[in-house]
C-alpha positions in Angstrom: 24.2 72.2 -185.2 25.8 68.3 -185.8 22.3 68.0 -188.2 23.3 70.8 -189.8 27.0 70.1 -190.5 26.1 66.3 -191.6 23.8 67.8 -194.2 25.4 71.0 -195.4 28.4 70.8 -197.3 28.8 74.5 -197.4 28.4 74.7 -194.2 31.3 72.0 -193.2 33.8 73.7 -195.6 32.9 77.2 -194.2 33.4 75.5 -190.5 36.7 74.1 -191.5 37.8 77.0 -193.0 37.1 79.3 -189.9 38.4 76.9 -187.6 42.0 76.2 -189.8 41.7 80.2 -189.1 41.5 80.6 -185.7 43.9 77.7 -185.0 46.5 78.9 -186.9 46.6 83.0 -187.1 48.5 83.6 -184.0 51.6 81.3 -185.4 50.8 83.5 -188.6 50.8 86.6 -186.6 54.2 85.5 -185.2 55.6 82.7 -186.9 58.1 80.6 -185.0 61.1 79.0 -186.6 61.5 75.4 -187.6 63.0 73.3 -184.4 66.1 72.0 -184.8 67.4 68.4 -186.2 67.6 65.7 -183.9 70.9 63.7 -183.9 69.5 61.1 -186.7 67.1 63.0 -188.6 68.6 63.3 -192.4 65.3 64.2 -194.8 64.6 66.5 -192.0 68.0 67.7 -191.6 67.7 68.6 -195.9 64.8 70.8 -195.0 65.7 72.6 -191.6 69.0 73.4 -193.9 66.7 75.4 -196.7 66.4 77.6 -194.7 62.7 78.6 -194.6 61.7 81.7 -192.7 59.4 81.3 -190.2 56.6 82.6 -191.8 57.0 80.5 -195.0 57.2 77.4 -192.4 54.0 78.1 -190.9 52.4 77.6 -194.3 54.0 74.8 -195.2 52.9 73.2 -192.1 49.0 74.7 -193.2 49.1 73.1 -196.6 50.5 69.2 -195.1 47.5 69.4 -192.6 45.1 70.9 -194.6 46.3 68.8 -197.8 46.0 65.3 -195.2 42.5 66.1 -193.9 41.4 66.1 -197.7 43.6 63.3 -198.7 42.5 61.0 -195.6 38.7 62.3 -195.7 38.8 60.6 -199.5 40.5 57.5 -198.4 37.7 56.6 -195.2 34.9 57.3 -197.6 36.3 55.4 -200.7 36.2 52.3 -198.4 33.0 53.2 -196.8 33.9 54.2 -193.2 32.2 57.4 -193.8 30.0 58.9 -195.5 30.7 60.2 -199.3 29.1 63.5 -198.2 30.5 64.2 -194.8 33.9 66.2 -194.4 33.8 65.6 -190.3 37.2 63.3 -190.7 38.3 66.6 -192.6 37.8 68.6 -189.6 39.0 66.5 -186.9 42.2 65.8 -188.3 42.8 69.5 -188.7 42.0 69.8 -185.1 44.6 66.9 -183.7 47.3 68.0 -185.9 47.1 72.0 -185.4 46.3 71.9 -181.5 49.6 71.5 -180.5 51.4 72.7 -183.4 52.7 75.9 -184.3 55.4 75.5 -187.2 56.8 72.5 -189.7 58.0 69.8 -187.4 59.4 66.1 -187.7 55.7 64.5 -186.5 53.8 67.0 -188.0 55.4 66.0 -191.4 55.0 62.3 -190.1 51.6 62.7 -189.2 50.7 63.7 -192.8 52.9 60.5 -194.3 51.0 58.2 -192.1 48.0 59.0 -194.2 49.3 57.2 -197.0 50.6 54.2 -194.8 47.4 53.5 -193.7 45.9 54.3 -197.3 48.1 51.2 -198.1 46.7 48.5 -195.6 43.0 49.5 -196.4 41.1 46.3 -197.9 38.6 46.9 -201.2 37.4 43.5 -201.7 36.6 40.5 -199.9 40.0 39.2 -200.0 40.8 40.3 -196.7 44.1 40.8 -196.8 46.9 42.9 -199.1 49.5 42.6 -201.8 53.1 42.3 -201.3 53.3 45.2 -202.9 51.3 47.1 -200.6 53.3 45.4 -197.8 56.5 46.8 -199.4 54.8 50.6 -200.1 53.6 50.4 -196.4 56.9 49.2 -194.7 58.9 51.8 -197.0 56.9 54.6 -195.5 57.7 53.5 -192.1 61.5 54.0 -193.1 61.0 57.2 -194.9 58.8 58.5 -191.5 62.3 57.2 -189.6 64.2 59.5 -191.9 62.1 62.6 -190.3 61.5 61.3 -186.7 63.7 57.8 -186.4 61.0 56.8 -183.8 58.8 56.5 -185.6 60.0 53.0 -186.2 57.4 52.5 -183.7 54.8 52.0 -186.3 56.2 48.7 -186.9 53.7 47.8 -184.1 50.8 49.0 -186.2 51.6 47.2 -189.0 52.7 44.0 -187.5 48.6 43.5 -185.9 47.6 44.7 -189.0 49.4 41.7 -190.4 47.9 39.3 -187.7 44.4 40.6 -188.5 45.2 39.6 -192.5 47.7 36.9 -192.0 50.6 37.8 -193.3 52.9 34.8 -191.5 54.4 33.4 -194.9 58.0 34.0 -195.3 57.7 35.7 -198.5 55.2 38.2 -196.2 58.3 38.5 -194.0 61.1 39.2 -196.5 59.0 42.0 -198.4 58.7 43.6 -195.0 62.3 43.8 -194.2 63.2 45.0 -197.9 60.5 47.6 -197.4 61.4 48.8 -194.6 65.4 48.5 -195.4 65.3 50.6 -198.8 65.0 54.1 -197.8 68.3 53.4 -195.4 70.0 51.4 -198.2 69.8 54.1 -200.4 71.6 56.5 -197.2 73.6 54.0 -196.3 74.9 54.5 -200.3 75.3 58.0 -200.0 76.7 58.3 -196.7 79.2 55.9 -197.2 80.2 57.9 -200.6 80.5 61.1 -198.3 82.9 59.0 -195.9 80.1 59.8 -192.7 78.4 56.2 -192.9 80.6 55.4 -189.4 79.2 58.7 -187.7 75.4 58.0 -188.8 75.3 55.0 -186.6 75.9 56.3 -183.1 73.6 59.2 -184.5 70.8 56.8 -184.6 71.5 55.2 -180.7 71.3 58.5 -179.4 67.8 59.1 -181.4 66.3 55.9 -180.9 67.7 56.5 -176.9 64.4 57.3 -175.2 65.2 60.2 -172.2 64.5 59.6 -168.6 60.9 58.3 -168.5 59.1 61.7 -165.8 56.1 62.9 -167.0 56.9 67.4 -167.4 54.0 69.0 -166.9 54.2 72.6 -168.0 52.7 75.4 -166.0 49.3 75.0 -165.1 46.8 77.0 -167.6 43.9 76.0 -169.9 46.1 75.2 -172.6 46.6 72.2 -170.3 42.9 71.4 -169.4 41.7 71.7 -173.2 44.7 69.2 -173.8 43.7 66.5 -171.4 39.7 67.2 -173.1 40.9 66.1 -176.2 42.5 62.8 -175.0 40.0 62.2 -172.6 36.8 62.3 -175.9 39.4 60.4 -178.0 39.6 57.7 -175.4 35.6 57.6 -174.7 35.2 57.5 -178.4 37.8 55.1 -178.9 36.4 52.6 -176.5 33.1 52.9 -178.0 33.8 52.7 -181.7 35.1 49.1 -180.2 31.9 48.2 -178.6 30.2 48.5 -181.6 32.6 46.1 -184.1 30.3 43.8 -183.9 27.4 45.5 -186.0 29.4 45.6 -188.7 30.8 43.5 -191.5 33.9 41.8 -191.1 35.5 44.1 -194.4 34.4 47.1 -192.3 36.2 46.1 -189.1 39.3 45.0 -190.7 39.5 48.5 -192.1 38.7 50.2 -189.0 41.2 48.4 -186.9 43.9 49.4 -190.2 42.9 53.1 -189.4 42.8 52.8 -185.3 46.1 50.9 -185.0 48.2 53.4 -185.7 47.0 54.6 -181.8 49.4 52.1 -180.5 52.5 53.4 -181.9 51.3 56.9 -181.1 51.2 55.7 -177.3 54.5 54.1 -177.4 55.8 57.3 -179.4 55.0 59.1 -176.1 57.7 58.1 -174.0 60.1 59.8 -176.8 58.6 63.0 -175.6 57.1 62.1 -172.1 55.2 65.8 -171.5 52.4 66.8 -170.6 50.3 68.7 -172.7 50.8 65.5 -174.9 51.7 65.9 -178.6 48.4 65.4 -180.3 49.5 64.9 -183.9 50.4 61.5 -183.6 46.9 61.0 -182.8 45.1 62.8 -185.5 44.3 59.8 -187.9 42.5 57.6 -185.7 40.6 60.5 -184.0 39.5 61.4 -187.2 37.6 58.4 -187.7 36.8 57.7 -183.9 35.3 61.4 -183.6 33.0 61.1 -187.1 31.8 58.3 -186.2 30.9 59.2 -182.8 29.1 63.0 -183.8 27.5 60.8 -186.8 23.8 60.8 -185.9 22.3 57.6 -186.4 18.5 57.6 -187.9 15.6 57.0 -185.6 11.8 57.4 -186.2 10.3 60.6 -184.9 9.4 59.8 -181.6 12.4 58.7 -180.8 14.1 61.8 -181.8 12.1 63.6 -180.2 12.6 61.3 -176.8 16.0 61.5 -176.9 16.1 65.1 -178.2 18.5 65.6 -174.8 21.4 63.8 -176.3 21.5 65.3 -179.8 21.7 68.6 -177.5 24.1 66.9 -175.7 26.5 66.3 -178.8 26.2 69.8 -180.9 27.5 70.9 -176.9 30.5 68.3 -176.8 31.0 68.9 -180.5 31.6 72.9 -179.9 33.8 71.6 -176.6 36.1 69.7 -178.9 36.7 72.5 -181.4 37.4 75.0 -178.8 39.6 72.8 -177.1 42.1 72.7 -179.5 41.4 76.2 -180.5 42.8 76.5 -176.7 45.9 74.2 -177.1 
């Protein structure tokens, strides 16, 4: 089936498009409402006060994570972590971000933003590291993401061993950051204070950026759960062994890697915001992308040994159809 999918192109889109399907018709069949604001959340706050119905939320929420899967699946293969013909980081991302979704929320509309903050850090020549402009687009995303989900601040982490890995130590590197990241609350900070609420917005923020009593809630047990913990558990696995292999690969290659898979240790510390179990899998979704392609991507052997190790290509098209209907149960 995995042959099949790498070599088909009709084939992947008419995959993709029955899997968006079953993922997401039962939220279609009975759409739930937007969740509320948290204390600090202003862009959000301008969209939970539209107004949507449920039913036109649901849709949005379709079109950001159909929309990112394209968007990112472009962005690996324009810099070579893929392949130009393979719509797999399509696929999985759709899967991260719609298992545990249901409606337009804060992370879901972070998770598609992210997209374009890693877009930013990705290196196209041998230069190895980034404009300041880039630096500046990249930290002003973080701050607009706050605006949605304040912590999602967290991604500072990302970005700061992303600048290790292309040394940006310089004080110029340093000042761009700040003003980057500073912008999007400047320009609140404007409006607020015209509105006379700049004073409120501040203790708004502590009680966001508050994390709650760290206890792990686990929900009723049911498969919902089990398919949950399947998902991290393959992300993990194929985590760990996309690392294992850095080594066979050029040094432009692993500096964009690392840009896409960092993103895994804000998501971790974004966790104890909402410490729950089943985990929130959309803060996940764009490193699993590449970490899942990557680890279904058959690699080419000569025709004995495919046929020796015709147990382990068996082996994947099974885990591959575990994954999907994992987070078809989520």
């Amino acid at each position: 089936m995995l042959k099949l999918f790498e070599r088909n192109t009709i084939f992947q889109v008419v995959v993709i498009l029955v899997v968006t399907i079953l993922l997401w018709l039962p939220h279609l069949a009975s759409p739930q409402p937007m969740p509320e604001p948290a204390p600090f959340a202003p862009l959000y706050s301008l969209l939970y006060n539209c107004h949507f119905s449920p039913l036109l939320a649901v849709l949005l929420a379709i079109v950001l994570v159909v929309g990112g899967g394209i968007h990112l699946n472009l962005i690996l293969a324009n810099v070579g972590l893929v392949s130009q013909n393979s719509l797999s980081p399509t696929l999985f991302y759709i899967l991260f971000m719609s298992a545990t979704a249901d409606t337009l929320s804060p992370t879901l509309i972070v998770g598609f933003l992210v997209i374009a903050f890693v877009r930013l850090l990705l290196l196209h020549s041998t230069l190895l590291t980034i404009s300041s402009d880039k630096v500046f687009g990249a930290t002003a995303l973080i701050g607009i993401c706050s605006l949605f989900y304040l912590p999602s601040l967290l991604l500072l982490l990302s970005y700061l061993l992303v600048a290790v890995s292309y040394r940006l130590y310089s004080w110029r590197d340093w000042m761009v950051l700040l003003l980057g990241l500073l912008a999007p609350y400047i320009l609140l900070w404007t409006v607020l204070y015209l509105n006379d609420s700049l004073a409120e917005s501040f203790p708004a923020m502590a009680a966001s950026l508050t994390p709650p009593q760290f206890s792990i809630l686990i929900s009723q047990f049911s498969i919902s759960l089990v398919a949950n913990g399947i998902l991290l558990l393959f992300f993990a696995v194929s985590l760990f062994v996309l690392w294992r292999s850095f080594g066979e690969k050029t040094t432009l290659w692993q500096k964009n890697a690392t840009a896409v898979m960092l993103p895994t240790v804000s998501a971790i510390a974004l966790i104890f915001y909402a410490p729950a179990f089943p985990i929130n899998l959309q803060i996940f979704a764009i490193p699993f992308a590449l970490c899942a392609t990557l680890r279904f991507t058959s690699t080419h052997s000569n025709s004995f040994g495919r046929q020796r190790h015709q147990w382990k290509n068996h082996l994947k098209d099974l885990l591959f159809l575990i994954v999907i209907v994992a987070a078809i149960l989520c």
